[in-house]
C-alpha positions as CSV (number, residue, x, y, z in Angstrom):
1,X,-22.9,61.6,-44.7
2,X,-26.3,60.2,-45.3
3,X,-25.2,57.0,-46.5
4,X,-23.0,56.5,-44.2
5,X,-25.9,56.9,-41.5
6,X,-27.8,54.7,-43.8
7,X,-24.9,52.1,-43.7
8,X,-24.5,52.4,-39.6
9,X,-28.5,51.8,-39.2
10,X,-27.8,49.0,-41.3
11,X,-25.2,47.7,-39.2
12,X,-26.8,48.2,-36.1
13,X,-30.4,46.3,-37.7
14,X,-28.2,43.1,-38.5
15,X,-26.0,43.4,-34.7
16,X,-29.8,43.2,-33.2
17,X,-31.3,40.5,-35.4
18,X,-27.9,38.5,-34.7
19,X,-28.7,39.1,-30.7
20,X,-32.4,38.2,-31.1
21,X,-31.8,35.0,-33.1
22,X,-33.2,31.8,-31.4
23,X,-33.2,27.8,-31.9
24,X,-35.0,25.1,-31.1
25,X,-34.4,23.3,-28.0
26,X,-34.3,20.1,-30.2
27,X,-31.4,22.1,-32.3
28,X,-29.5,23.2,-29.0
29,X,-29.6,19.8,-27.5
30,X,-27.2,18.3,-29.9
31,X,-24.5,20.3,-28.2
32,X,-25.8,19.4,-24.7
33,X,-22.3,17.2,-24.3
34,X,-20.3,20.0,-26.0
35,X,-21.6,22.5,-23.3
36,X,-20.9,20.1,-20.6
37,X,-17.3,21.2,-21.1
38,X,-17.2,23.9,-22.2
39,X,-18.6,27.3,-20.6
40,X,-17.9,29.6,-24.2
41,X,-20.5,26.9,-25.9
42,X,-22.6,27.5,-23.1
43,X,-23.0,31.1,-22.7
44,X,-23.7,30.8,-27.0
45,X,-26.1,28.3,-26.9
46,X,-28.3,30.0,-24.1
47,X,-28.2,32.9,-25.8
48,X,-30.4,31.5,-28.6
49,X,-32.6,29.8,-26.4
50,X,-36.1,31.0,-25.3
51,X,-36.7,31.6,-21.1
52,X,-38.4,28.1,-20.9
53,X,-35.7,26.4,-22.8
54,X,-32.8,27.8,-20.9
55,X,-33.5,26.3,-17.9
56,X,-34.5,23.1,-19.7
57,X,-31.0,23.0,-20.9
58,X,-29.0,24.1,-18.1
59,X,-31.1,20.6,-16.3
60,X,-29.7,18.5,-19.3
61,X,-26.1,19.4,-19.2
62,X,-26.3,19.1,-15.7
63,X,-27.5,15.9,-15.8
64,X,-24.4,15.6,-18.2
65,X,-21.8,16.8,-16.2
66,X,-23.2,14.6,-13.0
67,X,-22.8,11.3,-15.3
68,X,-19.1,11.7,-15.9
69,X,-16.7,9.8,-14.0
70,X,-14.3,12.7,-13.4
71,X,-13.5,13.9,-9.7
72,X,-15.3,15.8,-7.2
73,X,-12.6,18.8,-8.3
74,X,-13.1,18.2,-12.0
75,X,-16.9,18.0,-12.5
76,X,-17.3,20.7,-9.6
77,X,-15.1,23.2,-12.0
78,X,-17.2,22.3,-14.9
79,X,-20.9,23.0,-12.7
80,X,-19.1,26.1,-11.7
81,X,-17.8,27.6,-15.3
82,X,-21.0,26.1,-17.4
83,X,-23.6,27.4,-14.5
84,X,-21.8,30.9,-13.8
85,X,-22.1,31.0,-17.7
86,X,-26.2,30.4,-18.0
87,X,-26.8,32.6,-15.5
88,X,-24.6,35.8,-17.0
89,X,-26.7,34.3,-20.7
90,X,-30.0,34.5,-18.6
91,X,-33.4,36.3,-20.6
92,X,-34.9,39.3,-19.1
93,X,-36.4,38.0,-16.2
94,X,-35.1,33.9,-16.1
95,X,-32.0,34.7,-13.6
96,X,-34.7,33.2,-10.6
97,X,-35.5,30.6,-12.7
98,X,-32.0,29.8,-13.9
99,X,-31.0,30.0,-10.3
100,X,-33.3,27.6,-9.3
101,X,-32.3,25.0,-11.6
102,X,-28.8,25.4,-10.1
103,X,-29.4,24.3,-6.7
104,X,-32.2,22.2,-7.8
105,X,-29.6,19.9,-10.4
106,X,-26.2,20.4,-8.9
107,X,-24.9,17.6,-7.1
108,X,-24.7,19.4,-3.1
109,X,-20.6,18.4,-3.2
110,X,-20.3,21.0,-6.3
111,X,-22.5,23.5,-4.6
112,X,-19.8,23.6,-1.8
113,X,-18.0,25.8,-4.1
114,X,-21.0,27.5,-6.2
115,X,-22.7,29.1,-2.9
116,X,-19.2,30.9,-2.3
117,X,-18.4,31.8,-5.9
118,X,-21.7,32.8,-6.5
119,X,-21.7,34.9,-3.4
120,X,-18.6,36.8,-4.4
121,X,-18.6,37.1,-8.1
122,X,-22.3,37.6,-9.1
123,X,-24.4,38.2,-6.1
124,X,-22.8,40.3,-3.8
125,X,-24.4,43.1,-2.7
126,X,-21.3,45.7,-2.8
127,X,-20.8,44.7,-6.3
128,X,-22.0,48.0,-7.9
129,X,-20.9,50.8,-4.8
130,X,-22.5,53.8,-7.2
131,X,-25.6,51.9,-6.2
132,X,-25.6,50.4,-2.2
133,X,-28.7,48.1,-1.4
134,X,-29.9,48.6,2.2
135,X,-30.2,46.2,4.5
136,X,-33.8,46.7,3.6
137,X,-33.6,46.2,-0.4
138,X,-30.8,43.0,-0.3
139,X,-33.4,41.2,2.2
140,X,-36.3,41.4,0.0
141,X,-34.3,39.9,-3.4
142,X,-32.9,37.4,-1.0
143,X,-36.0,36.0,0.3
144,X,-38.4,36.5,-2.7
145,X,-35.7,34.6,-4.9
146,X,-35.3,32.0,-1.8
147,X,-39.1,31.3,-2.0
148,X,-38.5,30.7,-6.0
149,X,-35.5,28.1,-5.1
150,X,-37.3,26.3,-2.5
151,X,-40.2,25.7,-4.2
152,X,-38.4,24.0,-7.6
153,X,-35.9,22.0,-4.7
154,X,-39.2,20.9,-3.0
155,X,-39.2,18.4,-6.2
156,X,-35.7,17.5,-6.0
157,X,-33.4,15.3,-3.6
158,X,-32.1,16.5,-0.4
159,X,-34.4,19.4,-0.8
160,X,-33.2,20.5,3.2
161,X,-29.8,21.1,1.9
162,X,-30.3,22.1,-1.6
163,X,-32.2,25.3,0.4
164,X,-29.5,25.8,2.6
165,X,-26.3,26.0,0.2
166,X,-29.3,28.6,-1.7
167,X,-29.1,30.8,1.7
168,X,-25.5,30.2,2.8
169,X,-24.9,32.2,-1.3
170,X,-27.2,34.8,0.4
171,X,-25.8,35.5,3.7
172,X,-22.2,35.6,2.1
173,X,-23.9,38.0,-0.4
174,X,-24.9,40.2,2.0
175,X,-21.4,40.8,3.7
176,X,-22.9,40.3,7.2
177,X,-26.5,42.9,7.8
178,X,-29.4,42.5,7.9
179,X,-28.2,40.0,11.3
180,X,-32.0,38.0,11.3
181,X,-31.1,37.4,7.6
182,X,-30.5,33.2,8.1
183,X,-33.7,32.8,10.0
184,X,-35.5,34.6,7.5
185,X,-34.1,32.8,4.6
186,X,-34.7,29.1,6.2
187,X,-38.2,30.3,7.1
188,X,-40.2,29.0,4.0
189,X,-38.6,25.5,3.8
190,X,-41.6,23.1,4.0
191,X,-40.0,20.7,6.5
192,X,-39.6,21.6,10.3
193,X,-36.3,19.1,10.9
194,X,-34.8,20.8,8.2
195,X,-35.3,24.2,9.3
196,X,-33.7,23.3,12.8
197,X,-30.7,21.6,11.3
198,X,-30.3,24.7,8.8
199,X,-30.1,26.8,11.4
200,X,-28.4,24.8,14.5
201,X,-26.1,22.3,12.6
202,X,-25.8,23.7,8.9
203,X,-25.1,27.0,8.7
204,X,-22.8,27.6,11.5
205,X,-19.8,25.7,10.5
206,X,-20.5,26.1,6.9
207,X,-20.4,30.2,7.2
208,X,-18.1,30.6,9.9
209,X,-15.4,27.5,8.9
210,X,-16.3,26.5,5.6
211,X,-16.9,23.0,7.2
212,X,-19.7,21.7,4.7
213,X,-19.6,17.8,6.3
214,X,-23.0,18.1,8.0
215,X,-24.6,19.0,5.1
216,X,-22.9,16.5,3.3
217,X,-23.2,14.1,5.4
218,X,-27.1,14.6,5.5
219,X,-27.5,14.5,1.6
220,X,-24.9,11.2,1.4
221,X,-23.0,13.4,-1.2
222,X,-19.5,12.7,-2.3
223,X,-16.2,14.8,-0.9
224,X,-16.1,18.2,-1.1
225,X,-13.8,19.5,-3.9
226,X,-10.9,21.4,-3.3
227,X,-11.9,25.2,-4.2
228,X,-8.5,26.5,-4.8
229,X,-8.2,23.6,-7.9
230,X,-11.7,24.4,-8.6
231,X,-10.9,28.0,-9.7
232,X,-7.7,26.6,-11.1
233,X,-9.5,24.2,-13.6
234,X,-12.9,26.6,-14.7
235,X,-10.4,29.7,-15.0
236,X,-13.1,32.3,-13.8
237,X,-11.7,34.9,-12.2
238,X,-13.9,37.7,-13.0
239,X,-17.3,39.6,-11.5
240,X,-20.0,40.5,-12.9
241,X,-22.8,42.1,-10.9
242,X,-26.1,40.2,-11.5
243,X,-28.0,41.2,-8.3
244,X,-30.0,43.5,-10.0
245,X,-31.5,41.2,-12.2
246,X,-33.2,39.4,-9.5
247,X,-34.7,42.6,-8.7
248,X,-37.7,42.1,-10.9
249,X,-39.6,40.7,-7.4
250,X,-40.6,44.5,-7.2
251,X,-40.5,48.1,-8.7
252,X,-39.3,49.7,-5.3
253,X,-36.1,47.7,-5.9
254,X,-35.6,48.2,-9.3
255,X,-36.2,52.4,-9.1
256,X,-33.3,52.4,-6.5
257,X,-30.6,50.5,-8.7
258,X,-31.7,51.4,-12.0
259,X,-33.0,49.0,-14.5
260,X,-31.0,50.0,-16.9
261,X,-30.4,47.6,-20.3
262,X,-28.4,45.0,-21.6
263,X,-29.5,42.4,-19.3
264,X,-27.7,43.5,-16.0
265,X,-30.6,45.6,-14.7
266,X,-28.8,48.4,-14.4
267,X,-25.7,47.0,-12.9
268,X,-22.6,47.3,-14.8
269,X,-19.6,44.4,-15.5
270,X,-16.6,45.2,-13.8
271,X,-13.0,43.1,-13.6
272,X,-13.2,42.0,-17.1
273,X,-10.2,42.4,-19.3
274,X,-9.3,41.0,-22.5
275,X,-7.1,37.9,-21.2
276,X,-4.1,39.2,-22.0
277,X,-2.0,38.2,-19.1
278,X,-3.6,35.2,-18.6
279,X,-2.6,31.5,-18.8
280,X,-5.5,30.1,-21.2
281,X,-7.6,27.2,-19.3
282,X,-9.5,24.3,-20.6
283,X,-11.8,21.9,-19.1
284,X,-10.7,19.4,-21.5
285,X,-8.3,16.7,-20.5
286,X,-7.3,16.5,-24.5
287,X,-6.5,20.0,-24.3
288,X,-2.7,21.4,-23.7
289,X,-4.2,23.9,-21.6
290,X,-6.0,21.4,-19.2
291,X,-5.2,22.5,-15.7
292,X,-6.1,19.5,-13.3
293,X,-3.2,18.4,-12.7
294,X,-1.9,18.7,-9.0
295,X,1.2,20.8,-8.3
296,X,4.3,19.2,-9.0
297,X,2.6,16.2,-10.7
298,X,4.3,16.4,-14.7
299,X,1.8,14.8,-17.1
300,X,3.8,14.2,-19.6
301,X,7.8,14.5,-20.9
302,X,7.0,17.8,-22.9
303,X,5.3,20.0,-20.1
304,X,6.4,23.3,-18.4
305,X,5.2,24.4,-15.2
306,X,3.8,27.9,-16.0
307,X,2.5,30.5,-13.4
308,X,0.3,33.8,-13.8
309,X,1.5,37.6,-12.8
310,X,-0.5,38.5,-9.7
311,X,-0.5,35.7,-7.8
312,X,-2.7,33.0,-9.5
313,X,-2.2,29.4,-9.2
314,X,0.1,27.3,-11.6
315,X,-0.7,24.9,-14.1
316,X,1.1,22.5,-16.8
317,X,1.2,23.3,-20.3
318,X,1.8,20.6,-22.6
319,X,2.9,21.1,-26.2
């Protein structure tokens, strides 16, 4: 029995030293195009990365993903899958940072579709009901982390709009309460004319109708990408609560959810399953499993058009 305890220690020893193990950020950049494609690589290589060079990576394969001449849809699903994967990789205590470096490097077409994912399948607030934020709770994360985006956009392009896709993942978030929660958000940004359009000409259409053109417009960004190809391509379709992790803005918030271990603050993953029933999805053209192709278009002679169980849109597969 004792040597069996012996041997389980053991094991246990070696599982941590595997999770603690970290790279240089000269080592990790070597696979800077690799992540660009693909959101598995990413999640690995940010989990051997220190706080300061996660967010200097996630920039670079940004960067990466922005220089390819794939379409609004296609690059959008790669910012979506390789971001949504830094941020569930995140240190203790980076998820603001990480979070900043979204909006701050993502082209604002691409965060059409990240503010809404985000919103829904990381942020929101009813993501954990064992443990409900009041109104209260949800509007201190909000704007503490809102005062850590704006301040990394205030360097960056289209800074105005940048801030704005960072509160429109916010209000969604918060499912509607506390109602001053837009003004509040908006309230830090450094210029005046951008806090008016935020809240007259932004927000509005983009909450209520999804209309994102003013924004665009404003920022002289490309199209906005068609979301329900967007999910299509990346292939997320699960949630994992991360709200809790941007708690560390103060110990009120973090006594009320738990802080729990692991990274999620206390929160727990939900929706995951092992992939069973699931068509497999790559962001790589080269790939049989590619799924950009628009319905009804047949890439090639040795395809079948092959749908999920549940509901979930249909894709090629190409032998």
């Amino acid at each position: 029995m004792k040597k069996l305890m012996v041997i389980g220690v053991a094991a246990l020893v070696t599982m941590a030293m595997a999770q603690d193990k970290t790279i240089s950020y000269a080592d990790a950049s070597v696979q800077i195009a690799e992540a660009a494609e693909s959101a598995d690589t990413m999640a690995s290589v940010m989990k051997q990365l220190s706080a300061a060079d996660q967010v200097k990576f996630l920039s670079k394969v940004n960067a990466a993903i922005a220089k390819q001449p794939g379409s609004p849809t296609e690059n959008a699903a790669k910012f979506l899958a390789v971001n949504s994967a830094a941020l569930k990789s995140a240190k203790k205590d980076n998820l603001t940072a990480l979070l900043a470096e979204t909006f701050a490097t993502v082209p604002p077409e691409a965060l059409t579709v990240i503010n809404e994912r985000f919103a829904a399948d990381l942020f929101n607030r009813s993501a954990d009901p064992s443990k409900p934020l009041s109104d209260a709770q949800f509007e201190k994360v909000a704007t503490d982390t809102m005062k850590a985006i704006q301040a990394r956009d205030a360097s960056a392009d289209n800074a105005g709009v940048r801030d704005t896709f960072a509160a429109l993942m916010f209000l969604r978030a918060s499912n509607g309460t506390p109602a001053d929660l837009a003004d509040k958000l908006v309230a830090n940004m450094t210029d005046a004319n951008a806090i008016k359009y935020a809240k007259d000409e932004w927000i509005p259409p983009a909450l209520n109708d999804k209309n994102y053109e003013p924004m665009l417009g404003a920022s002289d960004a490309g199209s906005a990408p068609n979301v329900g190809a967007v999910l299509a391509i990346s292939g997320l379709m699960t949630t994992q609560a991360l709200l809790a992790d941007l708690g560390n803005v103060g110990t009120e918030f973090m006594s009320c959810v738990g802080s729990g271990s692991g990274g999620l603050g206390g929160m727990a993953m939900f929706s995951d399953d092992a992939g069973l029933t699931r068509v497999p999805r790559s962001l790589n053209k080269e790939n049989k499993y590619y799924g950009g192709y628009r319905r009804g278009e047949k890439p090639e002679e040795d395809c079948d058009y092959v749908c999920e169980p549940g509901g979930y849109n249909c894709q090629w597969i190409c032998k």
